[in-house]
C-alpha positions as CSV (number, residue, x, y, z in Angstrom):
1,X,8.5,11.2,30.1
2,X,5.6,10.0,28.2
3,X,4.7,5.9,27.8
4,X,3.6,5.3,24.3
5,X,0.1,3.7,24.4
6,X,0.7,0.0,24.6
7,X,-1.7,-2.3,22.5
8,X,-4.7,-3.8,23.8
9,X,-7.4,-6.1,23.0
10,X,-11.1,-4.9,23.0
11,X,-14.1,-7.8,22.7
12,X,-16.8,-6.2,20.9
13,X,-20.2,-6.1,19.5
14,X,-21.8,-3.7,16.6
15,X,-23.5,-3.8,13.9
16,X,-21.8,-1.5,11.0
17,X,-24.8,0.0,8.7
18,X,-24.1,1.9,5.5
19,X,-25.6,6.0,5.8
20,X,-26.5,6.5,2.6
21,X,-28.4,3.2,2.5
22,X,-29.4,2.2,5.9
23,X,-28.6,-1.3,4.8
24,X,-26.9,-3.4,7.5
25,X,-22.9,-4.3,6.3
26,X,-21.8,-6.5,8.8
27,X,-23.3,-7.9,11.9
28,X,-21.3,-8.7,15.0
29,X,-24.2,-10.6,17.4
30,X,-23.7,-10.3,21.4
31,X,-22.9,-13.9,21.5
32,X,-19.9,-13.9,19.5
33,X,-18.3,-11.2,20.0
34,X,-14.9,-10.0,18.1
35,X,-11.6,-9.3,19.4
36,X,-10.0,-6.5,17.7
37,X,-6.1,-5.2,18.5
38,X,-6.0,-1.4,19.2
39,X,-2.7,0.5,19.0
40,X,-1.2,-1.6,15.9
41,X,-2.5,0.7,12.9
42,X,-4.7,-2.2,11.7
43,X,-8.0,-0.7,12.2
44,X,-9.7,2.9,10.5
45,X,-8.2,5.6,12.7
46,X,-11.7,7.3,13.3
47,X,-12.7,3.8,14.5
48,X,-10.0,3.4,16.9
49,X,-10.0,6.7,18.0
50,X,-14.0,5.8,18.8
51,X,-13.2,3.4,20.7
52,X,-9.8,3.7,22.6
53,X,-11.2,5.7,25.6
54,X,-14.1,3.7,26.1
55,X,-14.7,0.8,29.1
56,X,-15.8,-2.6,29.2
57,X,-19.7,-2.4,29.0
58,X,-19.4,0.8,27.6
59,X,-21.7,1.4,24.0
60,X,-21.4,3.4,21.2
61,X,-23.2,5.0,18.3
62,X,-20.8,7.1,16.1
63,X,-20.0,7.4,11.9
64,X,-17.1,7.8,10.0
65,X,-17.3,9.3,6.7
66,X,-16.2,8.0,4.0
67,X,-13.4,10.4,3.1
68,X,-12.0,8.6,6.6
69,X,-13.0,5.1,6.4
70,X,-12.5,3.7,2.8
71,X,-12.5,6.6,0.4
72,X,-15.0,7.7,-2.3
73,X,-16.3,5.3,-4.9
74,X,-13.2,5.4,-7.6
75,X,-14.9,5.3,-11.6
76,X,-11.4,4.3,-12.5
77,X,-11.9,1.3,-10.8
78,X,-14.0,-0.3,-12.8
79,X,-13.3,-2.1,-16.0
80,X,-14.6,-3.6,-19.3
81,X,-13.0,-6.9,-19.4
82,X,-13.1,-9.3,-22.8
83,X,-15.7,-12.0,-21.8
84,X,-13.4,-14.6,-23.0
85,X,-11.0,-13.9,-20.1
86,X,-13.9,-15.9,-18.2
87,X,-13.3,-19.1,-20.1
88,X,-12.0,-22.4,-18.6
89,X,-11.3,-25.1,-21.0
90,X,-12.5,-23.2,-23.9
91,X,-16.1,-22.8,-21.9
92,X,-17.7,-19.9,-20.0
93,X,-18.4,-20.6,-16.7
94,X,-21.8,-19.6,-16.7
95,X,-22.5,-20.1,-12.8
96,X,-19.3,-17.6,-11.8
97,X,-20.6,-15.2,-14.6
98,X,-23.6,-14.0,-12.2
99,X,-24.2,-10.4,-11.8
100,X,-23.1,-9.5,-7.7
101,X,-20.2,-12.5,-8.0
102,X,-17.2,-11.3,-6.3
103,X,-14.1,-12.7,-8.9
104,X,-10.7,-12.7,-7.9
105,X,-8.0,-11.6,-10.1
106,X,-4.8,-11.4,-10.5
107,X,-2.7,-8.3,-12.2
108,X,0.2,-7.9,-14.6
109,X,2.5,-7.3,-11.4
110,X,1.1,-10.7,-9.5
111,X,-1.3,-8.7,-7.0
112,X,-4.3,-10.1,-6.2
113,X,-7.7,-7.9,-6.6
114,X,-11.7,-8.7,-6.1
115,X,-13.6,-7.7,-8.6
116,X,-17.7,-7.6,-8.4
117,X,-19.2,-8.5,-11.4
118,X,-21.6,-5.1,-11.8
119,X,-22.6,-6.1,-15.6
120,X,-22.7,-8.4,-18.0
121,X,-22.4,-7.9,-21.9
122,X,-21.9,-10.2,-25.2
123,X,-18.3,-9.2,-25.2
124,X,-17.5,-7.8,-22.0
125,X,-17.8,-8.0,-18.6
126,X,-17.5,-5.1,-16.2
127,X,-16.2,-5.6,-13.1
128,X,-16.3,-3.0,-9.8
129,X,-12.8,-2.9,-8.1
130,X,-13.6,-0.7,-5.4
131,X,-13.9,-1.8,-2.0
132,X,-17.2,-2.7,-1.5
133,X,-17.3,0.2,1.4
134,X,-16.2,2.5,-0.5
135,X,-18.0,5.6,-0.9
136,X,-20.4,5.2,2.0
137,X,-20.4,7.1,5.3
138,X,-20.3,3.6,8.4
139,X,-22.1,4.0,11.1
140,X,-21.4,1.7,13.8
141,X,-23.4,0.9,16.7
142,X,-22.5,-1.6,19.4
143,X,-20.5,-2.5,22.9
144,X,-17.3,-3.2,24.4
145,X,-17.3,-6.6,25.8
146,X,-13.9,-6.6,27.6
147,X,-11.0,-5.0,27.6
148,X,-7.6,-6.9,27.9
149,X,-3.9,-5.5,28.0
């Protein structure tokens, strides 16, 4: 009979660096390595699937695309939205209004979305609601610190 894989924690370093880019997405440094839970369907499969065999002081150099990671870029996830759903107190806030300002928001059913401000208009204001990976292939490059059960 066959043991389900139990869950383990992996200490690791990498740096994750967007393909179509080459720009750096998220840095990881040697002295503070992460802990990450495998076996728990919390990370991208392809990542853990990259990783799962592998040994304390072990490296790695792989990509996911982005079909497997966080999907293509979605055009239906952007939106025109009035400027004046910007205002507090009657006033635009002219310092969250900032082209690359990340905005939360809130939908109709009470589920919360971020919302990159991509453009700015007289009347409108469009906003990117796609994850900010989405659409790029990840490459990941780094090392497994330790391993623990």
């Amino acid at each position: 009979m066959k043991q389900k894989n139990s869950l383990k924690n992996i200490q690791v370093t990498y740096s994750l660096i967007s393909v179509q880019t080459g720009k750096a997405m998220e840095l990881v440094p040697e002295d503070k390595p992460v802990t990450l839970t495998l076996g728990n369907n919390q990370l991208l499969p392809d990542f853990e699937q990259n990783l799962v065999h592998l040994k304390t002081g072990d490296s790695f150099d792989f990509v996911i695309n982005a079909e497997n990671a966080y999907g293509p870029t979605d055009p239906y996830a952007v939106f025109d939205l009035p400027i004046d759903t910007f205002q507090t107190d009657g006033k635009i806030d002219e310092n969250m209004l900032q082209k690359g300002n990340v905005i939360p928001m809130t939908d109709d059913d009470g589920n919360k979305h971020h919302g990159e401000i991509i453009a700015i208009g007289k009347e409108y204001v469009t906003l990117d609601f796609n994850h900010p990976l989405a659409g790029h292939d990840l490459r990941f490059i780094g090392k497994i610190i330790a391993i623990k059960p």
